[in-house]
ZAMARGU-4260 file (C-alpha; in steps of 0.2 Angstrom, whole numbers, plus 5000, padded with zeros to 4 digits):
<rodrens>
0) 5548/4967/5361 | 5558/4952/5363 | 5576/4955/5375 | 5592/4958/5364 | 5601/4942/5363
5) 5620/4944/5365 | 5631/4946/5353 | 5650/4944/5352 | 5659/4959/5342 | 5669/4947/5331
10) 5655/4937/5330 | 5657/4930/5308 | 5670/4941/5308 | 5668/4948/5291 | 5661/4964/5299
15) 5678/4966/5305 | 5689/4968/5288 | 5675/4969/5276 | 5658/4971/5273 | 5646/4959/5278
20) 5636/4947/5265 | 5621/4955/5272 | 5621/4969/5258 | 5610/4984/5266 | 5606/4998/5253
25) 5596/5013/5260 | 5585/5022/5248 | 5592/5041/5249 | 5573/5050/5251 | 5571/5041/5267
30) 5578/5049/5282 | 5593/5042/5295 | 5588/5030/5307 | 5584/5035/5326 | 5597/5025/5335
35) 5589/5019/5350 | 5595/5010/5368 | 5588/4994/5370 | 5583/4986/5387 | 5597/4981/5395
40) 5597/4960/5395 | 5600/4951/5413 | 5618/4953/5417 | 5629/4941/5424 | 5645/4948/5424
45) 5655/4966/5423 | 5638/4974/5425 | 5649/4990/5430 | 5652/4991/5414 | 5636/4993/5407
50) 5634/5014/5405 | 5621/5023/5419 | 5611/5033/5408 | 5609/5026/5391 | 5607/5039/5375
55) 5593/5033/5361 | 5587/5041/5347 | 5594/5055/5337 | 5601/5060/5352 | 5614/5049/5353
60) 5620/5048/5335 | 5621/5067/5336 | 5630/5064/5354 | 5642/5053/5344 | 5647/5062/5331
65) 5649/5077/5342 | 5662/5064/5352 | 5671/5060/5339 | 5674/5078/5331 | 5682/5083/5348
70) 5695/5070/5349 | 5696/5071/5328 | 5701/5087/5332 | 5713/5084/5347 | 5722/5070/5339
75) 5725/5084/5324 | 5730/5101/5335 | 5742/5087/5344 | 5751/5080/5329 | 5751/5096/5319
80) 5758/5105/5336 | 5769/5093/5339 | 5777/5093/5320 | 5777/5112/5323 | 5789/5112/5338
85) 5797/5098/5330 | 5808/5112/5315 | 5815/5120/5330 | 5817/5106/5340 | 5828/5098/5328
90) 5838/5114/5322 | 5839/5127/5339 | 5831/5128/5355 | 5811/5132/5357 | 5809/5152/5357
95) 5798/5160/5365 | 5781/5163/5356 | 5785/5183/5355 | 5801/5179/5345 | 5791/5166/5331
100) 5789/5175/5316 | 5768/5178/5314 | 5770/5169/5298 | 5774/5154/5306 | 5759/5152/5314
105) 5748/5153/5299 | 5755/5139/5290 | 5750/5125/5305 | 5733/5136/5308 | 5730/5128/5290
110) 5734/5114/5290 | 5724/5109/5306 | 5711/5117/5298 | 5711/5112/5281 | 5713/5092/5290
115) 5696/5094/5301 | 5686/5101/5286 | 5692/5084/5274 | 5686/5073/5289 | 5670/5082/5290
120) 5668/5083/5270 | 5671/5066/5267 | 5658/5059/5279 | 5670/5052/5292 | 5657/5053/5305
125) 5643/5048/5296 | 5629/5034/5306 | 5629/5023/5292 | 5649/5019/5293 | 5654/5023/5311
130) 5659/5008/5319 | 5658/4997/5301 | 5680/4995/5302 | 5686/4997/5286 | 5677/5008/5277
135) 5677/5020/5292 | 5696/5019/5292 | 5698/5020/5274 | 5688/5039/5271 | 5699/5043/5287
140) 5715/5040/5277 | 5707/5045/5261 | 5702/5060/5269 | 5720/5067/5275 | 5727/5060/5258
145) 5715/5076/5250 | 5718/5086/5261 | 5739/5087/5261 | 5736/5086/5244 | 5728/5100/5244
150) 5739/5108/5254 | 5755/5104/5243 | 5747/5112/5230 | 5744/5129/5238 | 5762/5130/5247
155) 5769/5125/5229 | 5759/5138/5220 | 5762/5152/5237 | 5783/5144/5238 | 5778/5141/5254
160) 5792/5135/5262 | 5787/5131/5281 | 5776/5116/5278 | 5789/5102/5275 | 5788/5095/5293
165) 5768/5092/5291 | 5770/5082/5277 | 5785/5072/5283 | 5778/5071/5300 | 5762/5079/5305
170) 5754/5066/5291 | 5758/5048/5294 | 5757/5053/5313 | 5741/5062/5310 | 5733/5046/5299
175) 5739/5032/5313 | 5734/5040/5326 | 5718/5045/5318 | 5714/5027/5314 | 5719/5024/5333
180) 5706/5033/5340 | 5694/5027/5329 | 5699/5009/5334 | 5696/5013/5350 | 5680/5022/5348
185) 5671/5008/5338 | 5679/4996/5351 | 5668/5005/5362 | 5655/5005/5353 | 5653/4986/5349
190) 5655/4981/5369 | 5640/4995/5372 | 5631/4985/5356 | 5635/4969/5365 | 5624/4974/5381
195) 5609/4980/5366 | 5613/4996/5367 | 5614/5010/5353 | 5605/4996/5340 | 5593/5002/5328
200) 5579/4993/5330 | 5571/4983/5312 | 5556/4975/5308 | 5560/4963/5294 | 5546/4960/5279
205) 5546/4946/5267 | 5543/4927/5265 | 5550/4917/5281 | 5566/4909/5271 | 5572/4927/5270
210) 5564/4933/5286 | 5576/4919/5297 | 5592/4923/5284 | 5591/4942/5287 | 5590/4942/5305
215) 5602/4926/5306 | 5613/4939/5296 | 5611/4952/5308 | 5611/4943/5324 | 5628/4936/5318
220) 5636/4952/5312 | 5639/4965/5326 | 5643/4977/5310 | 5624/4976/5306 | 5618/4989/5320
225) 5600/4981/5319 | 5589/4974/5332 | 5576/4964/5324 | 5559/4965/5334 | 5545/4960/5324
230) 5543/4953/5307 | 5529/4956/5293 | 5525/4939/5285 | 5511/4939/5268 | 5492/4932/5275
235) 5499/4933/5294 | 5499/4944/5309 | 5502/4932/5322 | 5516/4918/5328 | 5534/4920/5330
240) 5549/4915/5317 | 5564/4907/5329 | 5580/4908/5325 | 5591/4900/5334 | 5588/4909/5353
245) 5578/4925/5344 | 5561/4922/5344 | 5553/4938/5331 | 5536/4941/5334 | 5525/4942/5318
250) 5520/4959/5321 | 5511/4962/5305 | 5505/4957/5286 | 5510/4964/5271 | 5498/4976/5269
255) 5499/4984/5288 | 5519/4985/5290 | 5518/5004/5290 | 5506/5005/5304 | 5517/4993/5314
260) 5531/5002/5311 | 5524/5018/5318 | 5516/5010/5333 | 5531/5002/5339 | 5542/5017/5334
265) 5555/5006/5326 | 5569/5013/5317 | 5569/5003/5303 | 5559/4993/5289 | 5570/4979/5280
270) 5563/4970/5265 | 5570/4953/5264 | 5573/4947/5248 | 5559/4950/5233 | 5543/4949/5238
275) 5528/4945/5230 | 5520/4962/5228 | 5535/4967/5217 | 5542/4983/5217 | 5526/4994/5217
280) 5523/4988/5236 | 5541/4993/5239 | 5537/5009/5231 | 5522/5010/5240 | 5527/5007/5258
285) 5543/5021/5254 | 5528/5034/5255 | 5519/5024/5269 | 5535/5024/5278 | 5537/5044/5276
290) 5522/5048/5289 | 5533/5038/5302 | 5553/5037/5308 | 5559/5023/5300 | 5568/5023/5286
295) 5567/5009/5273 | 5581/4996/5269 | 5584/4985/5253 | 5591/4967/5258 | 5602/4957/5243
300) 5608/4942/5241 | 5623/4947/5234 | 5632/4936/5248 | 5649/4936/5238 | 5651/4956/5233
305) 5656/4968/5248 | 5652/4985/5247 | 5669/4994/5237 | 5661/4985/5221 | 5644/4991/5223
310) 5640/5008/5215 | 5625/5015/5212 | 5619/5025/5195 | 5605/5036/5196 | 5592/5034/5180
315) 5576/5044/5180 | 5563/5028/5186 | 5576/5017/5184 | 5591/5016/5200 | 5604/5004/5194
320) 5617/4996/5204 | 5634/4992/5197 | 5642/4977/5204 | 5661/4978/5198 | 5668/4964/5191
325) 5683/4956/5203 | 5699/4960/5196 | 5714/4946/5199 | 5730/4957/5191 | 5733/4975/5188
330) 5741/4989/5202 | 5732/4982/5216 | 5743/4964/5213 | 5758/4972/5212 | 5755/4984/5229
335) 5750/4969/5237 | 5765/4959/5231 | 5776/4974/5236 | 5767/4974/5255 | 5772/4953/5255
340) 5791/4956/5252 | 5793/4971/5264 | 5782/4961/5276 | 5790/4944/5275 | 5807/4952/5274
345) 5809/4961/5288 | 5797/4947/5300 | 5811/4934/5292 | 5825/4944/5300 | 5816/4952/5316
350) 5813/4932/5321 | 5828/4923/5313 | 5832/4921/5332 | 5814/4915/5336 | 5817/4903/5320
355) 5831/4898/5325 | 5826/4891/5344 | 5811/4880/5338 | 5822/4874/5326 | 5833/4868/5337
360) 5819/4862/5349 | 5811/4850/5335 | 5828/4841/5331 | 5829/4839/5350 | 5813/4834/5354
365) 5811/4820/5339 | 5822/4811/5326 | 5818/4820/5309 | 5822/4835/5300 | 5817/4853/5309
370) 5808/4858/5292 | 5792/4850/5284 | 5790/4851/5263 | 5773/4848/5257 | 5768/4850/5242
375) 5750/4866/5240 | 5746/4872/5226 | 5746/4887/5223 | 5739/4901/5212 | 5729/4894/5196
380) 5734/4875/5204 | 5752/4880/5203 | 5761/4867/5214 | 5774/4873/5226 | 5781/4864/5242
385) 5777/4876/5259 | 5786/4875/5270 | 5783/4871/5290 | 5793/4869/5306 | 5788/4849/5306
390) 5776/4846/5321 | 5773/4825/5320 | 5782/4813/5321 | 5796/4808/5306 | 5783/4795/5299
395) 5766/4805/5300 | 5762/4803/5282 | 5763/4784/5282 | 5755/4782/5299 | 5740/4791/5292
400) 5730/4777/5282 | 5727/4770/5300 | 5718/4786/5305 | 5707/4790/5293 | 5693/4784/5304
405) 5695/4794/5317 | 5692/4812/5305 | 5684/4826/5313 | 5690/4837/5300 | 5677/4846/5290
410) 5674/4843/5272 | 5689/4837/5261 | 5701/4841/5275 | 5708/4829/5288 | 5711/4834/5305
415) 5711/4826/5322 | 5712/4833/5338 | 5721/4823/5349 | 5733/4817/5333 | 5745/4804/5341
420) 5758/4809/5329 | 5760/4825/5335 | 5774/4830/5345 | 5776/4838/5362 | 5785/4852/5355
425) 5774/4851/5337 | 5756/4852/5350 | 5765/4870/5357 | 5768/4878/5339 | 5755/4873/5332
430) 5743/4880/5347 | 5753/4897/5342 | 5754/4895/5326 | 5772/4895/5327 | 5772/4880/5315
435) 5769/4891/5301 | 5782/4905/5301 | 5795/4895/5287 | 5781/4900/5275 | 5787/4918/5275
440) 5800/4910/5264 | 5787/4904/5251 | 5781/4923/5252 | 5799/4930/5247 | 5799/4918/5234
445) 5782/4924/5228 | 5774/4909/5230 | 5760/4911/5245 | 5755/4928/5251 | 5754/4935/5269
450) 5736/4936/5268 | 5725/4924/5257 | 5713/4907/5254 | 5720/4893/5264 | 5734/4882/5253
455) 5727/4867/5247 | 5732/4848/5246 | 5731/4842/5229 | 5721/4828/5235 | 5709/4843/5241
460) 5707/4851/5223 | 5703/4833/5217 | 5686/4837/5226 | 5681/4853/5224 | 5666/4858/5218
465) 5667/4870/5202 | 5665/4886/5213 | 5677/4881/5226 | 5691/4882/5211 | 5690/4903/5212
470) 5700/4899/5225 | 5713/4896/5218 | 5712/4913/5209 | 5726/4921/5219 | 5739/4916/5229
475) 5736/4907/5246 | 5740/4915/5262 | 5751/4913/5277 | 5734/4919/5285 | 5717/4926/5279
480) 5698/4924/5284 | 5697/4908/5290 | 5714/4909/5299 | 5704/4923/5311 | 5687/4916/5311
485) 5690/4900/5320 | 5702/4889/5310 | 5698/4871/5314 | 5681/4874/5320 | 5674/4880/5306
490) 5663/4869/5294 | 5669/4866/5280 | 5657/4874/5271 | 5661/4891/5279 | 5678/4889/5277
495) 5674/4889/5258 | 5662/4904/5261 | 5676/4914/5269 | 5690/4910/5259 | 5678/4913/5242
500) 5672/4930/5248 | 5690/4938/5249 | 5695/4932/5234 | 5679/4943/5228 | 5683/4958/5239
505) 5702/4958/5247 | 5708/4975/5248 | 5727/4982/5255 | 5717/4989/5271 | 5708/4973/5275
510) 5723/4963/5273 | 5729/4975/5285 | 5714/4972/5297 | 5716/4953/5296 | 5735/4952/5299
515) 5732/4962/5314 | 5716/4951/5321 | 5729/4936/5317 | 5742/4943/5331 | 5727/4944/5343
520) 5722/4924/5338 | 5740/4920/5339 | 5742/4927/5357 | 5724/4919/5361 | 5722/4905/5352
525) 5706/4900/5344 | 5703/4881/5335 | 5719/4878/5333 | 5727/4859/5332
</rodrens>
């Protein structure tokens, strides 16, 4: 069994807001995955930190869940006392627990009650989506949305007339600190992942084109939770697929994948792709598979579609999967529009200070004007001029002819890294990102968004490819994938990759996600110049 090889935990960072393009579908009949501790891999530093007794198996996922039901239900009796006390807090001082009428203490009993039942009933804790990010925090949400919901319906019906502070407080409390301390758990989680521990270990089965993509996948995606250890290739048992650093054993043919899998007691069987048996040898090693403890995983090359447009319909002989088309207007638009003007709104007068200094700080640095116009298009090539707090020299855009030589940039793009037209003042933004902050004017007026695909040049569009238009499907962003992904060192290629796969799948919660992994970018900056 080959050693773990490190992984970082925002490693492709699509694990982080979304699904990855790794699209792993478990067939139901097969049972969940023994979750095993790896061998710990040499350490070079913080060994401390590497936990002395490491759970594996059943055993842990069970030790897990068991983890997060306790402080699930801490976080709850916390908020929902706290919004209890707060009623008399707010109208006299706290009496003693002989004076509170018994009534009183039914309607918080409930409510805590009624909260940890919705978590467990909605699969909060569930091994396939602990640790994943969004989706976790999503049923978590989802979850106590039913469940005061619920609730208002019963204190309607009953004109129960004791609940109001648990709706006003104990809920948006309750649901941020909720998604805190699962934020902390599956931080946790990933750095414990990071050493190789709590992976599932995989054997991957199909031709070796799909053999190195699925465990380049996984090896890339911290969100994956697999350990590939062996591979099953048609006509060989023996050799090694590399990728990259990971050297997979060939541990098997096609024929003998069950027997490997119950001799090296993996937790997993992935098939990669089609193979050439077709789907009577996937059939057949579902059975094969049900005398050992793996369980049996469908790869796809769905590398655009995340999970939320996936769904599954049941036919007798015949499981369908739906794969929703990606919607560009409708409610969704107009909530995310909404979440723009508050955002930009209130940033434009928290910083008008902050705005105000680098303003005064580029006229004093260089002659030219404090602000930069450009002309990006925009939503379905609209053009629009964005705006920036100008970091070169007065005369960049005419100097640039003599530079072209010197790209580094990737693709279409132009970028240098020691740029002689910057400015003192324009390196510091623009390490920071402070460069970009005028832009939430262009969000006010409706023309980027706070999170989307990168705004284009015009002289960019001119070389698109056809599938690098959809793109241009929705408006571009002060920030988005590529912005928290490595900026400037990302190929161009992957840039395109990123920026196409949220226009597929962006959500409200996974703009969320990504505006918070850009404060953490900002504060540490990353390819950036």
């Amino acid at each position: 069994m080959s050693t773990p090889k490190p992984r970082s935990p925002s490693a492709g960072g699509v694990s982080n807001g979304f699904r990855t393009p790794l699209q792993l579908v478990r067939t139901a009949a097969i049972p969940l995955p023994r979750f095993q501790a790896l061998p710990a891999r040499p350490q070079t530093a913080e060994p401390a930190t590497k936990p002395a007794v490491a759970l594996s198996g059943a055993a842990w996922a069970r030790h897990y869940r068991t983890r997060l039901r306790f402080t699930d239900a801490g976080v709850i009796i916390a908020v929902v006392g706290t919004a209890f006390l707060a009623r008399f807090v707010l109208g006299a001082p706290i009496p003693s627990a002989a004076e509170i009428p018994r009534g009183y203490w039914l309607t918080p009993a409930l409510v805590a009650f009624a909260w940890i039942v919705a978590l467990a009933t909605f699969r909060t804790r569930d091994p396939r989506i602990v640790g994943v990010g969004a989706t976790e925090y999503k049923l978590v949400i989802n979850a106590s949305a039913l469940a005061f919901g619920m609730l208002a319906i019963v204190c309607l019906l009953l004109q129960v007339d004791t609940a109001r502070p648990y709706f006003v407080l104990a809920l948006p409390l309750g649901v941020a600190a909720l998604v805190l301390e699962r934020w902390i758990w599956r931080k946790w989680l990933i750095r414990q992942r990071r050493f190789g521990h709590y992976l599932a270990t995989a054997i991957v089965v199909g031709d070796s084109d799909e053999v190195e993509y699925v465990v380049r996948q996984i090896d890339e995606k911290s969100g994956a939770a697999y350990h590939v250890v062996g591979a099953a290739i048609d006509g060989s048992n023996t050799g090694a697929v590399a990728v990259g650093d990971h050297i997979v054993p060939i541990v098997a043919d096609f024929g003998n994948v069950a027997s490997a899998a119950r001799l090296m007691r993996v937790d997993a069987v992935i098939v990669a792709g089609h193979p050439k048996l077709g789907t009577k040898y996937i059939r057949s090693l579902g059975w094969d598979l049900e005398r050992t403890s793996a369980e049996l995983v469908l790869s796809s090359r769905l590398t655009d579609v995340a999970g939320p447009r996936i769904h599954f319909r049941p036919v007798e002989g015949l499981p369908l999967i739906h794969v929703e088309i990606p919607q560009y207007d409708g409610a969704k638009h107009i909530l995310k529009r909404a979440l723009d003007v508050v955002l930009a709104s209130a940033a434009l007068l928290l910083l008008s200070p902050l705005l105000a200094f680098i303003a005064v700080l580029v006229k004093v640095d260089t002659p030219g004007p404090a602000l930069f116009r450009q002309e990006r298009l925009g939503r379905n090539g609209r053009p629009f001029h964005m705006l920036k707090f100008r970091s070169m020299v007065r005369t960049a855009e005419d100097d640039l002819a003599g530079l072209l030589d010197k790209n580094e940039g990737a693709g279409v793009l132009f970028k240098i890294r020691s740029d002689p037209r910057i400015t003192p003042v324009g390196r510091f933004i623009r390490k920071y990102s402070l460069d970009e902050l005028p832009q939430l004017w262009n969000i006010v007026k409706g023309q980027m968004s706070v999170v989307g695909p990168r705004p284009p040049l015009p002289s960019e569009v001119q070389n698109y490819e056809t599938h690098m238009h959809r793109r241009l499907y929705i408006k571009p962003g002060l920030t988005g994938m590529w912005q928290v992904n490595g900026r400037s060192n990302l190929s161009w290629e992957e840039s395109v990759r990123l920026d196409l796969y949220y226009v597929e799948n962006w959500s409200l919660a996974g703009d969320l996600m990504i505006i918070w992994r850009t404060v953490k970018i900002v504060l540490r900056p990353l390819g950036a110049y």
